[in-house]
C-alpha positions in Angstrom: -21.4 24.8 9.6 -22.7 24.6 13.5 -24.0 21.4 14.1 -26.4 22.3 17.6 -26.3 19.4 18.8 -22.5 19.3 19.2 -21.4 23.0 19.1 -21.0 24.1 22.7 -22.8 27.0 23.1 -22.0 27.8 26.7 -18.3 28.3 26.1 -18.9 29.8 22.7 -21.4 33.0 25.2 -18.5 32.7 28.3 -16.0 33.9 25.4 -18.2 37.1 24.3 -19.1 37.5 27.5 -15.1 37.9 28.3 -14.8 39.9 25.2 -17.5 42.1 26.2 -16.1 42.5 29.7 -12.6 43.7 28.1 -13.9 46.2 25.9 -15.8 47.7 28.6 -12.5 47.6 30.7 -10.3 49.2 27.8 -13.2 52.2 27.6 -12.6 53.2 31.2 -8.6 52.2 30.9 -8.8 54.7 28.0 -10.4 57.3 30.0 -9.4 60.3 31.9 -11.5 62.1 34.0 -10.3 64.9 36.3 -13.2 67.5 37.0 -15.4 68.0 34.3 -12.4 67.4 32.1 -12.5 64.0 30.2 -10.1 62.7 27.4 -10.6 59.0 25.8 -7.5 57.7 24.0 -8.7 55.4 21.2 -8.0 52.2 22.7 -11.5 51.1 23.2 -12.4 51.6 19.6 -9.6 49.6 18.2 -10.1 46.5 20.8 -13.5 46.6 19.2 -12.6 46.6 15.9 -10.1 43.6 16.6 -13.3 42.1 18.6 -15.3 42.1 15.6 -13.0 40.8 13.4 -11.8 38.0 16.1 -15.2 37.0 15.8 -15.8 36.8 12.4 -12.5 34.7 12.1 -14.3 32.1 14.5 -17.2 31.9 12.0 -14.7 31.1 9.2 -13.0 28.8 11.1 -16.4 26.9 11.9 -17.1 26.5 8.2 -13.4 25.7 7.1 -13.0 22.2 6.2 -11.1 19.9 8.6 -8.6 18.7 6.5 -8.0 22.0 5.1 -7.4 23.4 8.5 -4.9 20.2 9.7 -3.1 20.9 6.3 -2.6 24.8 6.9 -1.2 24.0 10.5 2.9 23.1 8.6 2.9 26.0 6.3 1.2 28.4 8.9 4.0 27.2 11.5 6.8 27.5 8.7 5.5 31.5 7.8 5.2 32.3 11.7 8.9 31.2 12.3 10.0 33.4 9.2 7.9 36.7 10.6 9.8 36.0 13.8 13.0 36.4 12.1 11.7 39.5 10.0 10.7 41.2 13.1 14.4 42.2 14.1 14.7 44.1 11.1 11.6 46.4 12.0 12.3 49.9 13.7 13.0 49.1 17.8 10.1 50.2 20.5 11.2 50.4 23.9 14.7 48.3 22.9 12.7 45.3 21.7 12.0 43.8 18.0 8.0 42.5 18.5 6.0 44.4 16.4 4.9 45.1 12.5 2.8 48.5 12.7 0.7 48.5 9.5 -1.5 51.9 9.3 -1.8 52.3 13.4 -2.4 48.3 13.7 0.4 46.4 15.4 1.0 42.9 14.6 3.3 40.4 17.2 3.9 37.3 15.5 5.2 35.8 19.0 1.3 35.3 19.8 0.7 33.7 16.5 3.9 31.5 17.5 1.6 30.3 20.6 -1.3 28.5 19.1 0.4 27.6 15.9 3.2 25.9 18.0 0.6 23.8 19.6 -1.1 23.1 16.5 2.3 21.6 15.3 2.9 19.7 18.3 0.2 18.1 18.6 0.1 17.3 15.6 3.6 15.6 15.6 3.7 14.0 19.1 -0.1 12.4 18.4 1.2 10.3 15.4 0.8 6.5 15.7 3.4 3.9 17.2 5.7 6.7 18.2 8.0 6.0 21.3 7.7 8.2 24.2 11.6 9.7 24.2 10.8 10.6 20.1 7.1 12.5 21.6 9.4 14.6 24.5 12.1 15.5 21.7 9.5 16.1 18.8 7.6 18.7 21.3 11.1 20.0 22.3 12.4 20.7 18.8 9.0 22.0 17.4 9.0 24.8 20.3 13.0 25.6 21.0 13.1 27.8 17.3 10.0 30.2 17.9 11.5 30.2 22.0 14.8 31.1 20.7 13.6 33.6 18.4 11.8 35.1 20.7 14.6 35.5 23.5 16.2 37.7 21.4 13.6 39.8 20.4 13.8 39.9 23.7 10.8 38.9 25.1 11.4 36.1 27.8 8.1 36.4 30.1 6.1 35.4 26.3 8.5 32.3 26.2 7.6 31.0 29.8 4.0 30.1 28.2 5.2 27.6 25.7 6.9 25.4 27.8 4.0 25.5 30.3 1.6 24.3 27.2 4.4 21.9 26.4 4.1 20.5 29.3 0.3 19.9 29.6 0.1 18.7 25.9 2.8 15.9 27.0 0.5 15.3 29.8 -2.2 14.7 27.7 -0.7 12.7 24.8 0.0 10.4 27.8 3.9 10.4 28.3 5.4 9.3 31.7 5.4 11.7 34.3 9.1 11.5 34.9 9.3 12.8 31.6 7.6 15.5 32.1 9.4 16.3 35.4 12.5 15.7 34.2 11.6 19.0 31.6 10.7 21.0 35.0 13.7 20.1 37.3 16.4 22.4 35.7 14.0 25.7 36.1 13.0 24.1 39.8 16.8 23.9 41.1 17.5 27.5 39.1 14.9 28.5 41.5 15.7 27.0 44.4 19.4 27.9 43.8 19.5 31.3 46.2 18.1 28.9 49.2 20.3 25.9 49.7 18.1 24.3 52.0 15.0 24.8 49.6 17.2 23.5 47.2 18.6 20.1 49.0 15.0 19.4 49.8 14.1 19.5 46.2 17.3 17.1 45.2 15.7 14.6 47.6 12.2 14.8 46.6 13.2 14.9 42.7 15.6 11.5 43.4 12.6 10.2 45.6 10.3 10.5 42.4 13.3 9.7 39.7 13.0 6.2 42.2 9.4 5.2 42.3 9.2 5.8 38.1 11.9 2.9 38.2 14.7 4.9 36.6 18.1 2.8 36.9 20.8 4.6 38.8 22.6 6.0 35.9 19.8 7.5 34.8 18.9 9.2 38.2 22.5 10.1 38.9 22.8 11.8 35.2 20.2 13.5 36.3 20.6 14.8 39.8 24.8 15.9 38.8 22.7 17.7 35.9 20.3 19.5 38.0 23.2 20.3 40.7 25.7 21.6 37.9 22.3 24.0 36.8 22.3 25.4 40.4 25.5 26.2 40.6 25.8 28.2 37.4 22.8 30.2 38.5 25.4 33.1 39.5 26.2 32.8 35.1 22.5 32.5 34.1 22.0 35.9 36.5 24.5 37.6 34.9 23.1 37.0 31.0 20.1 38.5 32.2 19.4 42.2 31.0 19.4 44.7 33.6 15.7 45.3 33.7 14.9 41.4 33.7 17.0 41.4 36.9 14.8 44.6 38.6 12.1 42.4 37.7 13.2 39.9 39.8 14.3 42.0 42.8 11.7 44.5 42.5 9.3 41.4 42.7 11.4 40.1 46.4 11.1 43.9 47.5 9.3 46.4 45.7 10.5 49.0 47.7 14.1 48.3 47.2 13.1 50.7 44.0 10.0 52.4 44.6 9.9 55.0 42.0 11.6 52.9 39.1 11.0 49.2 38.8 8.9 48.7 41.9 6.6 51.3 40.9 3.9 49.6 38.6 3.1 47.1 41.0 3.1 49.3 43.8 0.4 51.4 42.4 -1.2 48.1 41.1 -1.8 47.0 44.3 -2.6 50.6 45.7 -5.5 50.7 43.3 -7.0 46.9 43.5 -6.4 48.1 47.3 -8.5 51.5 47.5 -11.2 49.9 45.5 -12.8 48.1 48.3 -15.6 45.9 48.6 -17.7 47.8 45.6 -15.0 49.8 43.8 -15.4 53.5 43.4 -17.1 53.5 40.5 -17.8 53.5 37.1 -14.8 56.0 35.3 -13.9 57.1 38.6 -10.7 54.8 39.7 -8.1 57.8 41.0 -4.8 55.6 40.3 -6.6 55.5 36.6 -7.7 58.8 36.0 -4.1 60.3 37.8 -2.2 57.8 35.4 -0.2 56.6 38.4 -0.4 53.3 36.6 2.1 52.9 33.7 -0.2 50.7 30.6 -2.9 50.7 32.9 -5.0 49.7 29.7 -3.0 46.7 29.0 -0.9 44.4 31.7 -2.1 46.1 34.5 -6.1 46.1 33.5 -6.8 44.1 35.9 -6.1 46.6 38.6 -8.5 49.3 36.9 -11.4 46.0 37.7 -10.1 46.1 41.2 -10.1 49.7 41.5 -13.6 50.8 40.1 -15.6 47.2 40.6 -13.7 46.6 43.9 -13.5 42.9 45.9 -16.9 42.2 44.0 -16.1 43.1 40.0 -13.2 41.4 40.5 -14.3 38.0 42.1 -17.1 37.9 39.3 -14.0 38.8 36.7 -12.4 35.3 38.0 -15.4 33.5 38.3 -15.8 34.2 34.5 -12.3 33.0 34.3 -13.0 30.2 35.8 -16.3 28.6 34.0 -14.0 29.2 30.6 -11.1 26.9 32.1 -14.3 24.7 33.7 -16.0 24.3 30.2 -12.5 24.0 28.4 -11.6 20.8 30.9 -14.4 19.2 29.9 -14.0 19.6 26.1 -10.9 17.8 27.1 -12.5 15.2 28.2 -15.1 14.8 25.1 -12.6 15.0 22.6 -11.5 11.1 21.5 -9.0 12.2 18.4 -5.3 12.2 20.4 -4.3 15.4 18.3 -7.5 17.2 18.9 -7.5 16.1 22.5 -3.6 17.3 23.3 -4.0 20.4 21.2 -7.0 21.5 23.4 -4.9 20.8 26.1 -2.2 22.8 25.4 -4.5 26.1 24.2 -6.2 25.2 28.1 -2.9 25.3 29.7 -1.1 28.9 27.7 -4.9 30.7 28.1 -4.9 29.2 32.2 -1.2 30.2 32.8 -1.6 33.6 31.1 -4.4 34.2 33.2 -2.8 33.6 36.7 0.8 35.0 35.5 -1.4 38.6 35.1 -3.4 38.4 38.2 -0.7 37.5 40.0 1.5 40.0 38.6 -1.4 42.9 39.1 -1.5 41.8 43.0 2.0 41.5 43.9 2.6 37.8 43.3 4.5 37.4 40.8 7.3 39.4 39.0 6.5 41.7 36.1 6.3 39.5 32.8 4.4 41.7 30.3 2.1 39.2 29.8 -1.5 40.3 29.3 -4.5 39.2 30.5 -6.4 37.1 27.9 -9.5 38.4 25.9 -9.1 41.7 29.0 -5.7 43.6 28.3 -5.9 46.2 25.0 -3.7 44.4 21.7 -5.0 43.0 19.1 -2.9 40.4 18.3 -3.1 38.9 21.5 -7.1 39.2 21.7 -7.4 37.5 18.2 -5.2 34.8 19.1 -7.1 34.0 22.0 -10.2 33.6 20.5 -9.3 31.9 17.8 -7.8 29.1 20.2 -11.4 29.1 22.0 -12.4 29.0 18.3 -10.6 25.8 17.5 -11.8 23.9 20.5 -15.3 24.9 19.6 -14.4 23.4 15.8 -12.7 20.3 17.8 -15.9 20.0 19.6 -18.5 21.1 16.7 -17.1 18.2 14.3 -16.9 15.3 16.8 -18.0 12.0 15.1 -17.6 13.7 11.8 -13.9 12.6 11.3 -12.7 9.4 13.0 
């Protein structure tokens, strides 16, 4: 049941305006046109299938109970984790375990593991006269078995977005920041490893911060020889990678070390957002597209279709889109009094906002090649239903407030 004068209606039209905007995207991702010659795969069909039924899951969701929908969080979480493990025996696509195909419809339980694991975390970290160290190792355990699970499938770029959520739920149930940045520091001085200067720069600043939260020297020192000993074993931590993971990684430092293989995708990504100019060329009319220079052009790199056909201006109004959902999700933050409600709109805020930049970033040359779509944009149906059912939940969070203390 809506109740109008909670139910925020602008973030409830900025999420089927974004749906609305991918479909339309997926139809001309999904189309070829050379000549007179044009041939639609049916991509664009299906996304609106999975649109419909995305938003028909919202309405549920609006008129389920709210105890009914805290008390389906455990068992949800505990059904996700086994899916995960069923996964690896389903036939392999492309080397990896991630999909159930049922009658052409592909199922990833790793998105379901996203907002379910945030559900479960907030929902364990946001309990009553719990000590801080007991919140950081709650949030820990409840997201280390879907993480782990999903390494192997393997799928690392997926598990990069629940640690990010982690880390802005922690933030919002309120835990010290040293907490928080003692979570961060390992990936930090893996980073910083190549660069020793980067990386001595980065001891200092992390022992200057360790300092001012008023840590006793044991406690910084544990922590420094820690970070150190992680930097040094970076050359073991390269080598577990898989061969393609570390393409990703070079390819990203110099795409043209390997311009025809793993440097390729975001060459052409960045070719097409490129030629598209200040207007684009047009409706159906991207080259890069209709040539299918692009690899998945109708998935992770959709955004450079935009670029291509919309040019500088579609894709500025794409992002400002982007940006009055993370405006209007800030501020649901803000309304929300209930701790769990509050820290699980948090975390939905932070995987939906990292997700977002991780793709853009990826399409333009930024950032390495994750396979990480771009939410409620990129074709898959499991990722768009996902999605909107997180935007879904913060409009129930914000739709009952005052109902339940």
């Amino acid at each position: 049941m809506i109740n109008r004068k909670k139910f925020d209606f602008l973030l409830a039209f900025i999420l089927l305006a974004l749906i609305i905007i991918g479909c339309t995207a997926i139809f001309s991702a999904s189309t070829s046109k050379i000549g007179d010659a044009v041939r639609t795969a049916p991509y664009w069909w299906k996304q609106i299938i999975f649109s419909l039924v995305a938003l028909v899951l919202i309405l549920t969701l609006l008129k389920l109970p709210m105890p009914v929908f805290e008390l389906l969080i455990t068992p949800l979480y505990i059904l996700n984790i086994l899916a995960l493990i069923g996964v690896f025996f389903t036939p392999a696509i492309n080397g990896s375990h991630r999909w159930y195909s049922i009658a052409g419809f592909s199922y990833q339980p790793s998105e379901s593991a996203k907002i379910l694991s945030i559900l479960m975390v907030a929902k364990w970290i946001s309990k009553e006269h719990l000590s801080e160290i007991k919140q950081v190792f709650y949030g820990i355990g409840i997201i280390l078995l879907p993480v782990g699970l999903i390494i192997f499938e393997p799928d690392f770029g997926t598990t990069l977005v629940f640690w990010f959520a982690l880390f802005a739920m922690l933030i919002a149930a309120k835990v010290p920041l040293f907490y928080v940045l003692m979570l961060i520091s390992p990936v930090v001085s893996l980073v910083f490893s190549a660069y020793w200067l980067a990386l001595g720069l980065w001891l200092l600043l992390f022992a200057y911060l360790l300092f001012r939260s008023r840590l006793s020297w044991v406690a910084i020192s544990v922590a420094m020889i820690l970070n150190l000993f992680l930097a040094l074993s970076m050359p073991v931590f390269w080598n577990t990678l898989k061969d393609y993971q570390q393409n990703r990684i070079l390819t990203f430092i110099d795409p043209m070390r390997d311009p025809l293989g793993s440097g390729y995708q975001i060459i052409q990504s960045k070719i097409a957002i490129g030629s598209g100019g200040s207007f684009g060329k047009g409706w159906l009319s991207g080259t890069q597209k209709n040539m299918n220079f692009i690899p998945e052009h109708h998935t992770d790199f959709i955004f450079s279709v935009i670029g291509e056909e919309w040019g500088f201006l579609g894709a500025i109004l794409l992002l400002l889109v982007f940006f009055a959902l993370f405006w209007r999700m800030v501020k649901a933050i803000g309304d929300l009094k209930i701790p769990e409600r509050k820290i699980a709109s948090a975390g939905i805020f932070a995987y939906i906002l990292f997700q977002t930049f991780i793709n853009i970033g990826m399409n333009i040359g930024l950032i390495p090649a994750t396979g990480i779509p771009l939410p409620f944009i990129s074709y898959g149906g499991s990722n768009l239903l996902i999605n909107t059912i997180a935007i879904g939940i913060v409009l129930k969070y914000l739709n009952e407030r005052g109902f339940i203390k």
